[in-house]
C-alpha positions in Angstrom: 14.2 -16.8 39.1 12.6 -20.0 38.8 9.9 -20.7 36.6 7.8 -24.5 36.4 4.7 -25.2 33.9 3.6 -28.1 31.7 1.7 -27.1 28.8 -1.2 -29.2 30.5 -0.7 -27.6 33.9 -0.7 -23.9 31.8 -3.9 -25.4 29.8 -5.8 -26.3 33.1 -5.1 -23.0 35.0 -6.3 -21.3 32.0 -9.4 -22.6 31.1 -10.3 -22.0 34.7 -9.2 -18.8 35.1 -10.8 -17.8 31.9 -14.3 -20.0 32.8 -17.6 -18.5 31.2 -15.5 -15.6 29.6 -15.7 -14.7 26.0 -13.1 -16.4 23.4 -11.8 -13.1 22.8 -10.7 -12.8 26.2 -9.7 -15.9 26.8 -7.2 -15.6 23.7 -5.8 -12.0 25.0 -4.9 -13.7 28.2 -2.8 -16.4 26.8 -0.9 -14.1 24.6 -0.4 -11.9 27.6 0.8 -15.2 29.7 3.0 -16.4 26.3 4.4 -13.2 26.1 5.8 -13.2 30.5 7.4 -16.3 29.5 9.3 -15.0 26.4 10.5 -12.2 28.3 11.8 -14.2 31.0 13.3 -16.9 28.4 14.9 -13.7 26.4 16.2 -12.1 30.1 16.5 -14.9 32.4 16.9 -18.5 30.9 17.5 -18.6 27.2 17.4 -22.4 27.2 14.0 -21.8 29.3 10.9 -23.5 27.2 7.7 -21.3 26.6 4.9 -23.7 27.9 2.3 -21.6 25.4 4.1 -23.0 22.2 3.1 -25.8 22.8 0.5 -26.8 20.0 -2.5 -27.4 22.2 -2.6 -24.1 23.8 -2.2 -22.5 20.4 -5.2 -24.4 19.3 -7.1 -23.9 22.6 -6.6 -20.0 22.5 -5.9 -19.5 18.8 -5.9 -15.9 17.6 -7.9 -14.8 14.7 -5.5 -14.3 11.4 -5.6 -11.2 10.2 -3.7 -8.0 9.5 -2.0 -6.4 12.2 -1.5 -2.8 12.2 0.9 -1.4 13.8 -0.3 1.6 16.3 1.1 5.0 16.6 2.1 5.8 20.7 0.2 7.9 22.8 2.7 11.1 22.4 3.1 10.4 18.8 -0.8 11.7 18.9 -0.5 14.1 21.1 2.0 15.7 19.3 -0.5 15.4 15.4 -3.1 17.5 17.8 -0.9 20.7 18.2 -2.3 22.1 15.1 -2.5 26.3 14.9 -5.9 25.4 12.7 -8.7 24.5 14.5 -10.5 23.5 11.9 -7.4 20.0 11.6 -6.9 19.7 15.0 -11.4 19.4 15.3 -10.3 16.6 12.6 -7.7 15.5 13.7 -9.4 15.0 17.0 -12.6 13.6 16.1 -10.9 10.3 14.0 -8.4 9.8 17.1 -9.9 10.5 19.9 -13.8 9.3 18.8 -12.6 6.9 16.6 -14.5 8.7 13.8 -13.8 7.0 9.8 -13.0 10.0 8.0 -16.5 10.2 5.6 -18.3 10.5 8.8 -16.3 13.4 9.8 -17.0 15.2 6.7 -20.6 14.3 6.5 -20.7 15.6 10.0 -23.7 18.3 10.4 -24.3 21.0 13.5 -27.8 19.8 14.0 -26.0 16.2 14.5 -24.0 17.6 17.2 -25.8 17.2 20.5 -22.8 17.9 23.8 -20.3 15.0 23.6 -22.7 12.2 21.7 -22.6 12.9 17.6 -25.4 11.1 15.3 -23.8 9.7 11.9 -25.5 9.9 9.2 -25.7 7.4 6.8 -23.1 5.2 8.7 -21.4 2.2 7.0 -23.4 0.0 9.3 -26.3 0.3 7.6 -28.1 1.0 10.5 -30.8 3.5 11.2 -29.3 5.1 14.0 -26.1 5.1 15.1 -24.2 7.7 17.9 -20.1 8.6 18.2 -19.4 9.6 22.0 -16.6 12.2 22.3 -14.2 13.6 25.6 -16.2 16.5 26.8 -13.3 18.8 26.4 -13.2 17.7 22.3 -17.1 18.6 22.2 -17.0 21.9 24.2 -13.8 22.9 20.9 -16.6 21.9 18.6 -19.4 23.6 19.3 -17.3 26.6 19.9 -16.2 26.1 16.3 -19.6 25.8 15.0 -20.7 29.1 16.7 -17.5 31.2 15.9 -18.3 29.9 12.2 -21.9 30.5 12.6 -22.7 27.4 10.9 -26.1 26.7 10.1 -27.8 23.6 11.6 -28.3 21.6 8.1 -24.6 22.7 6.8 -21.5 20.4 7.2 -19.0 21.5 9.5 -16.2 20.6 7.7 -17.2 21.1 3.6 -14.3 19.3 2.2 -13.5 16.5 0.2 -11.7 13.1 0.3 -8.6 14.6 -0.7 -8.5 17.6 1.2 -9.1 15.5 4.7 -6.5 13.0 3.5 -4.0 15.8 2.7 -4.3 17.6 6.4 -3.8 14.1 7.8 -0.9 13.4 6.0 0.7 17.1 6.6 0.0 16.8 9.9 2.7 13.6 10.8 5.1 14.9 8.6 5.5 17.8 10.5 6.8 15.2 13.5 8.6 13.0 10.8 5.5 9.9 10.7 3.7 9.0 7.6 0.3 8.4 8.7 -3.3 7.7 7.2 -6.6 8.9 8.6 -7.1 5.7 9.4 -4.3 5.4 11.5 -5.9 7.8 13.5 -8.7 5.8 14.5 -7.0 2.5 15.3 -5.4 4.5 19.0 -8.6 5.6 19.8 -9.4 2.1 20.4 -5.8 0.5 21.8 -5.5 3.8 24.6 -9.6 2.8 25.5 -8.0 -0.8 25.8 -5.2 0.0 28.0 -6.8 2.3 30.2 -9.1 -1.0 30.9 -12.2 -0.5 29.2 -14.3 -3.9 28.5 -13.5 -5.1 25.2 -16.9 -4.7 24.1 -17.1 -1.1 25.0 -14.4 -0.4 22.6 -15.8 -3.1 19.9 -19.5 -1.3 20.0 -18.9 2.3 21.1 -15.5 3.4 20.2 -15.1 1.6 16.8 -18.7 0.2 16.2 -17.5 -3.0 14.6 -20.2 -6.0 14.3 -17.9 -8.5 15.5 -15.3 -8.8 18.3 -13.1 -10.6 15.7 -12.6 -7.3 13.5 -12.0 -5.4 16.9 -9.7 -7.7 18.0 -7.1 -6.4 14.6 -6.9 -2.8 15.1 -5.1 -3.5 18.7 -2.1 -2.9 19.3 0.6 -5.5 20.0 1.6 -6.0 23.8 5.1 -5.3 25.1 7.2 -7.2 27.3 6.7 -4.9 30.0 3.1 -4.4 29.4 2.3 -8.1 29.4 4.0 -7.9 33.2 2.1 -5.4 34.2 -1.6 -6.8 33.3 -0.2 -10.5 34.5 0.4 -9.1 37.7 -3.2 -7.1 37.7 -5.1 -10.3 36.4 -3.9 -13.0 38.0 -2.7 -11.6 41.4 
């Protein structure tokens, strides 16, 4: 397999590839370009150069520093959902499927339940009004939940506290052997909307409803080797 590219030949065909995108794209598909040629240096040619060390692509397409988290796999949640409560699982569901912060699923009220869109109230925002969007199969669980309780419109459907909510996250990946956080939960709800090819700033505005791109841009997952193929071969066919 024979691979050719100067830095200032990988430079030019990305800056026009990438014309009149947003930086945040532009960055995502360097790292997806940097990270073919590592995998064909590691399987291939390990005297092979990567073209994308080279320092002016780094600066050209530099990504924002910040913590990355690390991002449990699609099964790993599938597997947290099969709770025999469905009070946890309507939890459980909410934080990694709507990409809910945990306070706004215990401040959640019926009367803020309206089909598959959920208002927040008081969201960390700051703003006046402010909506989650949930699968229609996760809202259909809830109002059924809500009725079956017969909760009252003005009454929280899930009256716990901090602790409580932390404590049925927690017991709910030990019982398939991963420590997780409730935040943990929310980060997939962004990286599967990602994958499955939704616009950045659908999963910046609606899923996580982050001001900035930037912040976005930290709770998704790393991309394999394989991965990085795949999207090359889907972007730049």
């Amino acid at each position: 397999m024979e691979v050719s590219g100067t830095p200032d030949q990988i430079l030019t065909f990305l800056v026009q590839s990438t014309e009149g995108q947003k930086q945040t794209i532009k960055r995502f598909k360097y790292i997806l370009l940097k990270t073919l040629f590592n995998f064909i240096r590691n399987t291939t040619d390990s005297t092979f150069v990567n073209p994308c060390d080279a320092s002016i692509l780094k600066k050209a397409f530099r990504v924002s520093k910040g913590r990355q988290w690390s991002i449990l796999e699609k099964d790993v949640v599938e597997c947290i959902f099969k709770s025999e409560n469905p009070r946890n699982r309507l939890m459980l569901e909410l934080m990694a499927r709507g990409g809910m912060r945990i306070g706004e699923v215990l401040k959640l009220r019926a009367m803020d339940v309206d089909d598959c869109k959920l208002f927040l109230l008081n969201p960390k925002s700051g703003r006046p009004n402010e909506f989650v969007f949930i699968p229609k199969k996760v809202a259909d669980r809830l109002k059924e939940y809500i009725r079956l309780k017969q909760i009252e419109p003005h009454q929280k459907i899930f009256p716990l506290g901090y602790t409580g909510a932390r404590q049925i996250v927690k017991k709910a990946g030990r019982k398939i052997g991963v420590e997780i956080r409730p935040h943990d939960l929310r980060r997939p709800a962004a990286t599967f909307a990602s994958r499955s090819g939704a616009p950045i700033e659908i999963v910046s505005k609606i899923i996580l409803r982050h001001a900035n791109l930037s912040t976005t841009q930290r709770y998704l997952g790393k991309v394999s080797d394989s991965e990085a193929m795949r999207w090359i071969e889907n972007i730049f066919h």
